[in-house]
PLY file of the C-alpha trace (Angstrom):
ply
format ascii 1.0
element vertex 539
property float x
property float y
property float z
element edge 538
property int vertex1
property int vertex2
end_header
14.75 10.36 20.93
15.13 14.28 21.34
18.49 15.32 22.38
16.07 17.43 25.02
17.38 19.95 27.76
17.27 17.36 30.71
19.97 14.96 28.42
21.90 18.15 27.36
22.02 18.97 31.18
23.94 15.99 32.00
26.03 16.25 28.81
27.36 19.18 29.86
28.41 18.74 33.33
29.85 15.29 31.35
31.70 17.58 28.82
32.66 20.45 30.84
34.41 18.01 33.81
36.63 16.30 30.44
37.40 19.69 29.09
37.41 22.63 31.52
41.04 24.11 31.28
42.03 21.88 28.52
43.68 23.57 25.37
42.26 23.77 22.22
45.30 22.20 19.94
43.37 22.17 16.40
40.12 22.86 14.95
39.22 20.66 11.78
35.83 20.85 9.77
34.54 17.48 8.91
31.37 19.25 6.78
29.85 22.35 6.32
27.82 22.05 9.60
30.25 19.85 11.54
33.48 20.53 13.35
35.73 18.87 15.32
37.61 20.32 18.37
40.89 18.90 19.46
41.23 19.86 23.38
44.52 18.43 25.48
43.17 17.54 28.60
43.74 15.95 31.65
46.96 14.70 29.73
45.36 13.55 26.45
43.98 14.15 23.11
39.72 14.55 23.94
37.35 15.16 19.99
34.79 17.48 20.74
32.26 17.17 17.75
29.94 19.97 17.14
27.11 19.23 14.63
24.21 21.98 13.20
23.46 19.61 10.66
19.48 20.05 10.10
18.80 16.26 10.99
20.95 15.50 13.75
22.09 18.38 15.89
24.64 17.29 18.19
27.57 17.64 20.66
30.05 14.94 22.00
33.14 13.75 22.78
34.54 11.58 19.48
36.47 8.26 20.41
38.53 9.41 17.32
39.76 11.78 15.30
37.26 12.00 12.68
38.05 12.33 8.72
38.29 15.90 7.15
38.32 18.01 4.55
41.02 18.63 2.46
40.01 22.62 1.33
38.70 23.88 4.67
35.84 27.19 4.48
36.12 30.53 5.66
34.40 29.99 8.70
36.31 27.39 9.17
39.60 29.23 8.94
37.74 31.90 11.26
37.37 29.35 13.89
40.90 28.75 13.43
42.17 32.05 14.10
40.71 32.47 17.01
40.46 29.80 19.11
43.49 27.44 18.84
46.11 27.60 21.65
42.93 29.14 23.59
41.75 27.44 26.76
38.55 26.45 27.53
37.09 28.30 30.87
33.60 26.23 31.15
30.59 24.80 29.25
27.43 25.53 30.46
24.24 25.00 29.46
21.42 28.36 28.99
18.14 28.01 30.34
17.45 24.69 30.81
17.03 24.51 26.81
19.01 22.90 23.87
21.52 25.60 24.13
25.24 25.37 24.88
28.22 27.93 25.41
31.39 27.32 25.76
33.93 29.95 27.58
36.89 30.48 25.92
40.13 32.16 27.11
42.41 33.45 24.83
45.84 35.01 24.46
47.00 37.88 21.99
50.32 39.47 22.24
48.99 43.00 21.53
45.45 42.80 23.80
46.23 40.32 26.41
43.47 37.96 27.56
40.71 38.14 25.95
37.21 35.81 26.58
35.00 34.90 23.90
32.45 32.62 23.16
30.81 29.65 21.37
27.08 29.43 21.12
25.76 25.83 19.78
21.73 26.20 19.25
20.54 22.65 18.82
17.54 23.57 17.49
16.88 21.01 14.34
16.99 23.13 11.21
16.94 26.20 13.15
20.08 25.08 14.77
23.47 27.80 14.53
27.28 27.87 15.75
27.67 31.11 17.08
31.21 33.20 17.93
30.75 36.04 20.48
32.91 38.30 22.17
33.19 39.67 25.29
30.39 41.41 25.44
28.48 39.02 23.71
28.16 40.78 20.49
27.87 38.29 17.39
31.71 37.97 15.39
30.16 35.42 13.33
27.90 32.92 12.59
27.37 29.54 10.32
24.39 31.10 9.74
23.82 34.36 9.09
20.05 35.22 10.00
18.09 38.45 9.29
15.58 39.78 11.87
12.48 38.95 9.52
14.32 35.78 9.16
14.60 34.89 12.42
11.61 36.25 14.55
13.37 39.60 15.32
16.13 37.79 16.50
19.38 38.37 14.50
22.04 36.60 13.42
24.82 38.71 12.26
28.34 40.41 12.72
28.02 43.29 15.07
24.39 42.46 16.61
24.05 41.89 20.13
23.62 38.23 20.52
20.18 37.85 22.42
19.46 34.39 23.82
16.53 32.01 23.24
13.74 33.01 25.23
12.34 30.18 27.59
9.72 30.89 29.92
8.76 27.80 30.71
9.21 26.17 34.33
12.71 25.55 35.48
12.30 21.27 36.11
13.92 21.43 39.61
11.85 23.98 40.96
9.38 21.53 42.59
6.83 23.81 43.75
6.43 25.49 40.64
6.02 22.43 38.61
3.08 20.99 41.10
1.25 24.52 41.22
1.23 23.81 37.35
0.16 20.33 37.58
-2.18 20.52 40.08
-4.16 23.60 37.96
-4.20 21.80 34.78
-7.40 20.46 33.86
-7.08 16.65 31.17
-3.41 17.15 31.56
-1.83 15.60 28.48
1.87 14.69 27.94
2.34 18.04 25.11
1.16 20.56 28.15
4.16 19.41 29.99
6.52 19.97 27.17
4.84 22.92 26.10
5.52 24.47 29.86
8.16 22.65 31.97
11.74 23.25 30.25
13.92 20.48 28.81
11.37 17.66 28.34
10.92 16.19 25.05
7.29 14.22 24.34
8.73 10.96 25.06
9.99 11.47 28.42
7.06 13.46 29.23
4.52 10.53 27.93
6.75 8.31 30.39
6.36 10.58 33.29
2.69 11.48 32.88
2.12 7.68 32.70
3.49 6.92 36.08
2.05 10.08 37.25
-1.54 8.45 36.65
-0.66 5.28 37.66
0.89 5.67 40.90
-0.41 8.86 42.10
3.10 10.42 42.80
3.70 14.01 43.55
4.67 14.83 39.96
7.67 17.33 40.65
9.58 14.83 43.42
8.89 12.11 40.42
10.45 14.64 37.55
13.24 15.12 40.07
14.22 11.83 40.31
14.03 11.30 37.11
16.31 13.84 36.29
18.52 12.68 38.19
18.58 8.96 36.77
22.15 8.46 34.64
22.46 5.40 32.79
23.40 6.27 29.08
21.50 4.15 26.83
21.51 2.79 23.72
18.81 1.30 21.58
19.22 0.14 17.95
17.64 3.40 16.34
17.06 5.25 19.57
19.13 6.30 22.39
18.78 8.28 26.22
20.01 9.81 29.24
18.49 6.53 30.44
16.85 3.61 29.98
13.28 5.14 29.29
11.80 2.17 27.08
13.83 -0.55 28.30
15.96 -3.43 27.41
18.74 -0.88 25.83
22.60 -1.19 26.19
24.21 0.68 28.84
27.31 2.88 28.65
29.53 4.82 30.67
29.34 8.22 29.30
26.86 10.14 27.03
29.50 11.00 24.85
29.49 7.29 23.80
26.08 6.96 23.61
26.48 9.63 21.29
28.99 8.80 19.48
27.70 5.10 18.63
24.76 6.22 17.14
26.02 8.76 15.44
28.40 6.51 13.54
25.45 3.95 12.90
22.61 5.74 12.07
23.62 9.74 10.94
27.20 9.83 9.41
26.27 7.78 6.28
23.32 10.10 5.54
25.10 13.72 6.56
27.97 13.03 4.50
25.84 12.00 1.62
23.39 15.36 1.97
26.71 17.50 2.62
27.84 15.81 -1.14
24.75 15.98 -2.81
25.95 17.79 -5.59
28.35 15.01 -5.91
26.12 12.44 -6.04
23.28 14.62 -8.20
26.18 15.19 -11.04
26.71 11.02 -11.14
23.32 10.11 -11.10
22.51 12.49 -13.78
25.23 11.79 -16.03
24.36 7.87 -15.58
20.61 8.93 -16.84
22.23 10.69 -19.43
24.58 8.30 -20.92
21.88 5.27 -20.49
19.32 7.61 -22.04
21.66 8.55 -25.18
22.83 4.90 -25.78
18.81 3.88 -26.19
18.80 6.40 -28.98
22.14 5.71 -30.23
21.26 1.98 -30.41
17.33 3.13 -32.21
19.73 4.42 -34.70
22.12 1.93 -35.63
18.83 -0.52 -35.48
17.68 1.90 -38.72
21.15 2.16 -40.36
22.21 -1.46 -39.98
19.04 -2.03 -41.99
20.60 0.32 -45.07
20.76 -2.72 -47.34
16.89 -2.76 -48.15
18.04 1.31 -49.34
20.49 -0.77 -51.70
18.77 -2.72 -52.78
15.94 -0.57 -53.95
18.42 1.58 -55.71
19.63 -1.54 -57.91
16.08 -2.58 -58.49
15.28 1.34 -60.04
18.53 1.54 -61.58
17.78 -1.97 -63.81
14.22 -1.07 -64.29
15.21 2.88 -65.59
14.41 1.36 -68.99
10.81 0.58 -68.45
7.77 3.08 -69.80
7.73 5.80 -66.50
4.42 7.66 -65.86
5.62 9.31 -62.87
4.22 8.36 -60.23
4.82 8.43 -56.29
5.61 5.23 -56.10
6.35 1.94 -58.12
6.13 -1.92 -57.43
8.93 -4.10 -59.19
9.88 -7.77 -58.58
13.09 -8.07 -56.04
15.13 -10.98 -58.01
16.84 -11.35 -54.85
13.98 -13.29 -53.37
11.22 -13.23 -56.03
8.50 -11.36 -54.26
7.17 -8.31 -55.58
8.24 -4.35 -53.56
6.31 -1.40 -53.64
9.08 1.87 -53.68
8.24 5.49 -53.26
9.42 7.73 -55.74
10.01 11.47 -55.79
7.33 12.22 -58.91
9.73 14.61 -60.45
12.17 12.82 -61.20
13.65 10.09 -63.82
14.03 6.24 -62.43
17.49 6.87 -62.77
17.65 9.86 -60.37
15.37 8.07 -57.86
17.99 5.44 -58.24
20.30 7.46 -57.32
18.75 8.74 -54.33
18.42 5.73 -52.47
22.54 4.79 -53.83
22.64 8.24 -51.39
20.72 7.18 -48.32
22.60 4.22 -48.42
26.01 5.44 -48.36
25.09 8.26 -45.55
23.90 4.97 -43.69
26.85 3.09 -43.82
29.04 5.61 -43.04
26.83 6.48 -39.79
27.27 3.23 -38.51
30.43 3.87 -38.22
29.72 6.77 -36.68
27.65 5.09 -34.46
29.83 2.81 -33.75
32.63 4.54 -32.31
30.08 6.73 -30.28
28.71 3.62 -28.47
31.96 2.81 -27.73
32.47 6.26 -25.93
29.45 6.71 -24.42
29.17 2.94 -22.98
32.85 3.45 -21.93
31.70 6.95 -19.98
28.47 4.74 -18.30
30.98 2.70 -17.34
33.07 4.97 -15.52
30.01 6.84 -13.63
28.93 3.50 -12.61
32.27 3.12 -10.96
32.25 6.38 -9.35
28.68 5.64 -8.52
30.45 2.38 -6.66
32.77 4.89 -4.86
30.87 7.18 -3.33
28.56 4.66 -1.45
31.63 2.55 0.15
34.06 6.06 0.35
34.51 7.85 3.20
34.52 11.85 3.49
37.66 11.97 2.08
37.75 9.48 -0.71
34.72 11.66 -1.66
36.58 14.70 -1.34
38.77 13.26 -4.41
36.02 12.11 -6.07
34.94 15.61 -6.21
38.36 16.89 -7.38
38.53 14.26 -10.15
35.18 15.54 -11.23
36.23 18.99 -11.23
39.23 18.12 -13.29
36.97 16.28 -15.85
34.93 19.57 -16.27
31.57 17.75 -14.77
31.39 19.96 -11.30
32.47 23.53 -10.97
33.87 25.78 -8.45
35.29 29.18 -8.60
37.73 28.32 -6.26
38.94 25.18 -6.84
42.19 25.46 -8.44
43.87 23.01 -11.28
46.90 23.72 -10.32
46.72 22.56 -6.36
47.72 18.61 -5.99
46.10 16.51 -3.80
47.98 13.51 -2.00
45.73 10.41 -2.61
44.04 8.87 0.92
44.95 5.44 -0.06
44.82 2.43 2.97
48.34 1.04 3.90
48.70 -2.02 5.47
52.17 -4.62 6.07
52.28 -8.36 6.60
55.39 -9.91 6.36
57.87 -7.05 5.81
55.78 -6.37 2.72
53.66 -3.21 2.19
49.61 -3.64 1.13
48.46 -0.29 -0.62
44.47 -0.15 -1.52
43.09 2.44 -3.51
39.72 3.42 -2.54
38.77 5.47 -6.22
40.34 6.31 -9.30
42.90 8.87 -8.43
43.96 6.30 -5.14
43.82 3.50 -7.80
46.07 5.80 -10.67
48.28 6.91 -8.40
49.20 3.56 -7.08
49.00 1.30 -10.01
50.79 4.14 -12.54
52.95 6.13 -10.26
53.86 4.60 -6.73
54.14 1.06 -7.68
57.31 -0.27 -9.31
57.34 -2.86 -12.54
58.11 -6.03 -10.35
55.25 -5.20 -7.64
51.98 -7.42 -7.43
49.08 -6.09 -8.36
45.65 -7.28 -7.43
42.15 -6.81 -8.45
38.25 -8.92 -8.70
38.08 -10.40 -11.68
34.95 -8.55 -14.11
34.07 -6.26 -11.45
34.15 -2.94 -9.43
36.77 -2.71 -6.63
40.17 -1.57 -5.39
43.55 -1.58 -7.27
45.69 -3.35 -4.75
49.21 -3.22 -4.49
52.11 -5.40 -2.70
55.56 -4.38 -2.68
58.36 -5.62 -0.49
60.88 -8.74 -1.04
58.40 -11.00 0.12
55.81 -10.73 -2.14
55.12 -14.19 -2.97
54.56 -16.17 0.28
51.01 -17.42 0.51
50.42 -15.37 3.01
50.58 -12.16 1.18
49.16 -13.08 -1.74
46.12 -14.17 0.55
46.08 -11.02 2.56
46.18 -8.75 -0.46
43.62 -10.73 -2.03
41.03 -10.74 0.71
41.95 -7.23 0.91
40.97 -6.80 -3.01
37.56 -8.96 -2.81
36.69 -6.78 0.62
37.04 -3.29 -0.81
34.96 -4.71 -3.95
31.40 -4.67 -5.32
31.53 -8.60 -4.42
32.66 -8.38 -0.69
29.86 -10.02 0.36
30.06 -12.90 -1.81
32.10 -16.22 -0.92
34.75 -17.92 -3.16
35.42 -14.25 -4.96
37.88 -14.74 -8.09
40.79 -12.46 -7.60
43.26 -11.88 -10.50
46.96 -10.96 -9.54
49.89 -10.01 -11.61
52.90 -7.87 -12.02
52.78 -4.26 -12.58
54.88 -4.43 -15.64
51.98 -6.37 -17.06
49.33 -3.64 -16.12
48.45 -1.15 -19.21
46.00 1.41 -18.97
43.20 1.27 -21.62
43.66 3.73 -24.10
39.88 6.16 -24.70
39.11 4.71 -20.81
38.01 7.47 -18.12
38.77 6.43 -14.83
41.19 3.35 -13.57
40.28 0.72 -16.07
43.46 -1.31 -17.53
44.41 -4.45 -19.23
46.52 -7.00 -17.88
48.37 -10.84 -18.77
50.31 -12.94 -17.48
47.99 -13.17 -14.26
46.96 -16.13 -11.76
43.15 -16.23 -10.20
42.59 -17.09 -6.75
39.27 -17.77 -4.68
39.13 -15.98 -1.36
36.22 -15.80 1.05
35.92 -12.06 2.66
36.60 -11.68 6.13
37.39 -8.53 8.45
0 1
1 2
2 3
3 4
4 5
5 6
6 7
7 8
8 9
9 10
10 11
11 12
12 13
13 14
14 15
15 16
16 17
17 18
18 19
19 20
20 21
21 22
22 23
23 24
24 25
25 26
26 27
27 28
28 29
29 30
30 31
31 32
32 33
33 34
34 35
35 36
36 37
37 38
38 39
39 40
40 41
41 42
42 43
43 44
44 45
45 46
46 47
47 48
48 49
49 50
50 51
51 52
52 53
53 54
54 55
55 56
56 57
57 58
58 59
59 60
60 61
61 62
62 63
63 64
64 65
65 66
66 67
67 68
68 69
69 70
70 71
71 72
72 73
73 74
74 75
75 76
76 77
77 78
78 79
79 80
80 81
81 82
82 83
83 84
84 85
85 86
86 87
87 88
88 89
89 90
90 91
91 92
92 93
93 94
94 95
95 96
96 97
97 98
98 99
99 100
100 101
101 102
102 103
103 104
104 105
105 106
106 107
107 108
108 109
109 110
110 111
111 112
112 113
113 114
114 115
115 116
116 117
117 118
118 119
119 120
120 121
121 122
122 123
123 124
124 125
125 126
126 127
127 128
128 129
129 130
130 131
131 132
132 133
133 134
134 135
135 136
136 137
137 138
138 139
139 140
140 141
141 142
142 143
143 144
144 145
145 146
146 147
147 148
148 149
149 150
150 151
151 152
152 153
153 154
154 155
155 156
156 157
157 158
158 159
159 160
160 161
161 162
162 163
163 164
164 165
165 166
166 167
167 168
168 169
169 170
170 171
171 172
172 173
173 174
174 175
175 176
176 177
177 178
178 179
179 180
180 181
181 182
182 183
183 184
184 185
185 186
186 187
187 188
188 189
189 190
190 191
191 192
192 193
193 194
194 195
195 196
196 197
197 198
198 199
199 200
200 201
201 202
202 203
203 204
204 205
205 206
206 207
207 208
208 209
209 210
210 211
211 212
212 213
213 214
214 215
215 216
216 217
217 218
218 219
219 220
220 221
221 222
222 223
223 224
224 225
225 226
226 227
227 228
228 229
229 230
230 231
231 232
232 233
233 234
234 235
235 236
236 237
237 238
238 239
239 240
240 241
241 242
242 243
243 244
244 245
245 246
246 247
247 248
248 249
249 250
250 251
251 252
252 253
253 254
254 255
255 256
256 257
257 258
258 259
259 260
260 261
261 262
262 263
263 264
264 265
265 266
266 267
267 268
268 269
269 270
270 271
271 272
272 273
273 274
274 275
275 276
276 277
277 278
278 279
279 280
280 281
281 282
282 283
283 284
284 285
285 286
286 287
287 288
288 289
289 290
290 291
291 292
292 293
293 294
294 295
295 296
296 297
297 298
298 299
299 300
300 301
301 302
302 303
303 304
304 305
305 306
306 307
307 308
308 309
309 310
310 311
311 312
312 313
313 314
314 315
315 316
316 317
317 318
318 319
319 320
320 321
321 322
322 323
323 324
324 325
325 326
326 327
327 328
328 329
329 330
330 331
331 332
332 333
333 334
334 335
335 336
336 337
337 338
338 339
339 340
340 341
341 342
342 343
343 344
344 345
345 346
346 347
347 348
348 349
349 350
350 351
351 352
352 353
353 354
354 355
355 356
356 357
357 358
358 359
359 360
360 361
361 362
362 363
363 364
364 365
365 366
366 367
367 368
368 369
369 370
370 371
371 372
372 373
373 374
374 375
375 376
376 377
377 378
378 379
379 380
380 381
381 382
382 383
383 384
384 385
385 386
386 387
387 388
388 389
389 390
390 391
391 392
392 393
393 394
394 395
395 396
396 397
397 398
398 399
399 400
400 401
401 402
402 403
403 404
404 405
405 406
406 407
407 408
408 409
409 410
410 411
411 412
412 413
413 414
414 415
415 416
416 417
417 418
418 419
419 420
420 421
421 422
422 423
423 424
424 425
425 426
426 427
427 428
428 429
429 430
430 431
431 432
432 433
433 434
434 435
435 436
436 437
437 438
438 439
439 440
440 441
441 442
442 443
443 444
444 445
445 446
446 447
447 448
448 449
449 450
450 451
451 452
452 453
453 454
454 455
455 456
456 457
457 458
458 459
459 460
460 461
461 462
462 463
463 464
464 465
465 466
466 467
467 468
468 469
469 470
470 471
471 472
472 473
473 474
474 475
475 476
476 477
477 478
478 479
479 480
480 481
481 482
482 483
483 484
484 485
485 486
486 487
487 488
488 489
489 490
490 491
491 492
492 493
493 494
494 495
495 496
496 497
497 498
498 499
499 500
500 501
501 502
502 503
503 504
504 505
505 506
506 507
507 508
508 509
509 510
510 511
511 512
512 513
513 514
514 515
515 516
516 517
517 518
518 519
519 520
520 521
521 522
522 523
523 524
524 525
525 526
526 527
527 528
528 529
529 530
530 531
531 532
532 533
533 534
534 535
535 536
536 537
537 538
């Protein structure tokens, strides 16, 4: 369903009742087209998110504190500077359309109070965060549209900002929407979105329905459906109310919101806002699987080298025999009695075609070597893609944040200003049971840092058994109970490849038994000395 202007209508006055006069405490960007406000209100902590993402457009209040970057953007930091401590003076809504600004009263030691604003155009991939000033004149933008861009509309520092033109009929003005009705002529559900403001198709294919059926006067019938409020939720769907029926009811639009958001979009925005990410795995799993099919084609010739050998013998004990030069020559093999045809380089003595193929075969031997140790590498590289591959799809926005880092460090992604030299502190999970403390790694750096850094020599360490998952770690002086060693071990089969399996082997150990394989990218390691247990998954 459209996030249309009716819905955003009562979002607002939902939103601006929470937030009016609250104070805007911190500002943190969960992707490059979504932030997240932190406003004390009313004597709490309220999450305004604001989304331009092309897909999902959106505006709500969070039940949480979303995830966020590490390295924050420019706009980002623009947002920063000036709008926290600020207070918020009213959101409002612009022409019945998908358009909100929020009123923003700030503070400055050299200019006093100042008012600015924030424009959020949720217009699918049209849509824009907008920063005005006083006199509405554009400070900056997410996006930063020409006037041949955008319809003669611009999007830029120092324009005049000049608002979305809607012409259509204002839905509360009754009399205007029947003098419509009443002169249109096979009235069909897209001539009421294409001229009364804020309806999206499906609520006006709902209301032209019970318009035919029941004969109502059209504008009383859009008025009381306006003012319907039951927040809805469907299982891909969701509305201002319960428009197809049988959905789940909720207090607040915000919720609404909020729920389906976190089921349905977040998955999918944070994968598009790390596609690069995700492109540089993929292709360097193509890669590697693609260059150990050759690799292999070769060692399948060179392992073969003996019949090269063997050739050379049979030339070299025949170099006696009457020669008439020819391209080729068949001689009996005494190593199984049958008779082999072998080409011959014309110009050349028995002896020196001998020698040849004494040549090939030494250069093929010492390949396979060769080969050898570079199917070793490269199946050890596949090996650690897959993993990261693993990572991504069960990380959240920041474990992918240090997945990018760690790919950056490892010379697969670039960026002109990431910087070597910064350190990151690993997002790993921390949990306690028993006065003991549960640390889970969620990647390699989380699973490095814990295993070969934070841990000490007489902690437990646990991991699956032959497969992909999180380097778990229990320290404390009660590390043995079987109640620990069964927490951390569900823990290890959950955040695993096999968490939806039952009777998962975990291995445990010390950490003075852990040893990082030597030539391994990643967080592989050895261990010994280690008991298996069988735990069934459960949240």
């Amino acid at each position: 369903m459209a996030l249309d202007g009716i819905f955003l209508k009562h979002l607002v006055y939902e939103l601006n009742d929470e937030l009016n006069n609250g104070r805007i405490d911190n500002i943190d960007e969960i992707s490059k087209t979504d932030y997240q406000f932190v406003i004390r209100s009313k004597g709490r902590n309220n999450f305004l998110y604001l989304s331009v993402s092309y897909n999902n457009p959106t505006i709500f209040l969070s039940k949480e504190r979303l995830e966020r970057l590490n390295e924050v953007s420019s706009f980002a930091m623009f947002l920063r500077k000036h709008f926290l401590g600020s207070i918020i003076r009213g959101i409002s809504q612009l022409n019945n359309d998908r358009v909100v600004e929020i009123k923003i009263e700030s503070r400055d030691e050299f200019y006093g109070s100042t008012t600015k604003y924030i424009i959020l155009e949720l217009i699918g991939r049209f849509s824009n965060l907008i920063v005005l000033d006083e006199n509405h004149v554009i400070l900056d933008a997410i996006k930063q549209l020409s006037t041949i861009e955008n319809n003669s509309r611009g999007i830029m520092r120092g324009l005049k900002y000049i608002p979305l033109k809607n012409e259509k009929i204002d839905p509360l003005n009754k009399d205007n929407v029947n003098n419509f009705i009443s002169s249109s002529v096979d009235l069909l559900s897209k001539d009421i979105v294409d001229n009364i403001a804020g309806i999206s198709p499906k609520l006006a294919e709902y209301l032209l329905d019970i318009y035919r059926n029941n004969g109502r006067d059209f504008g009383a019938l859009l008025i009381d459906t306006i003012n319907k409020l039951e927040p809805t939720l469907y299982p891909k769907d969701y509305y201002y109310f319960d428009i197809l029926g049988g959905g789940t009811k909720y207090d607040t639009l915000s919720e609404v919101l909020y729920l389906y958001y976190d089921k349905t979009t977040r998955e999918k925005n944070l994968k598009d806002n790390n596609i690069k990410i995700y492109q540089c795995v993929n292709s360097n799993i193509k890669r590697l699987e693609k260059k150990i099919q050759i690799l292999n084609n070769e060692y399948d010739n060179d392992i073969n080298s003996d019949d090269l050998r063997i050739k050379g013998e049979l030339l070299m004990s025949s170099s006696y025999l009457p020669y008439t030069r020819n391209d080729s020559i068949t001689l009996l093999n005494y190593y199984n009695n049958e008779e082999v045809e072998i080409k011959l380089d014309p110009s050349k003595s028995l002896k020196d075609n001998a020698n040849i193929y004494y040549k090939k075969y030494k250069k093929a031997k010492a390949a396979i070597s060769h080969l050898n140790e570079q199917l070793e590498i490269s199946s050890n590289e596949l090996e650690y893609f897959k993993l990261l591959l693993y990572q991504l799809k069960n990380g959240s926005l920041k474990d992918i944040e240090e997945i990018r880092q760690e790919l950056l460090l490892g010379g697969y992604l670039r960026d002109k200003i990431y910087s070597k030299k910064k350190k990151y502190i690993p997002n790993f999970l921390t949990y306690k049971i028993n006065d003991c403390v549960v640390y889970v790694g969620k990647n390699n750096l989380q699973n490095n840092y814990l295993t070969n850094k934070l841990a000490r020599k007489d902690d437990l360490w646990f991991h699956i058994k032959n497969g992909h998952g999180s380097h778990v770690i229990v320290t404390g002086d009660n590390k043995l109970t079987e109640d620990v060693i069964r927490f951390a071990s569900n823990l290890a089969a959950l955040h695993s490849e096999a968490k939806s399996s039952s009777s998962v082997p975990v291995d445990y150990t010390y950490v003075k038994h852990i040893k990082k394989i030597p030539g391994k990218k990643g967080c592989f390691v050895s261990y010994t000395n280690y008991k298996t247990i069988y735990i069934d998954p459960h949240d």
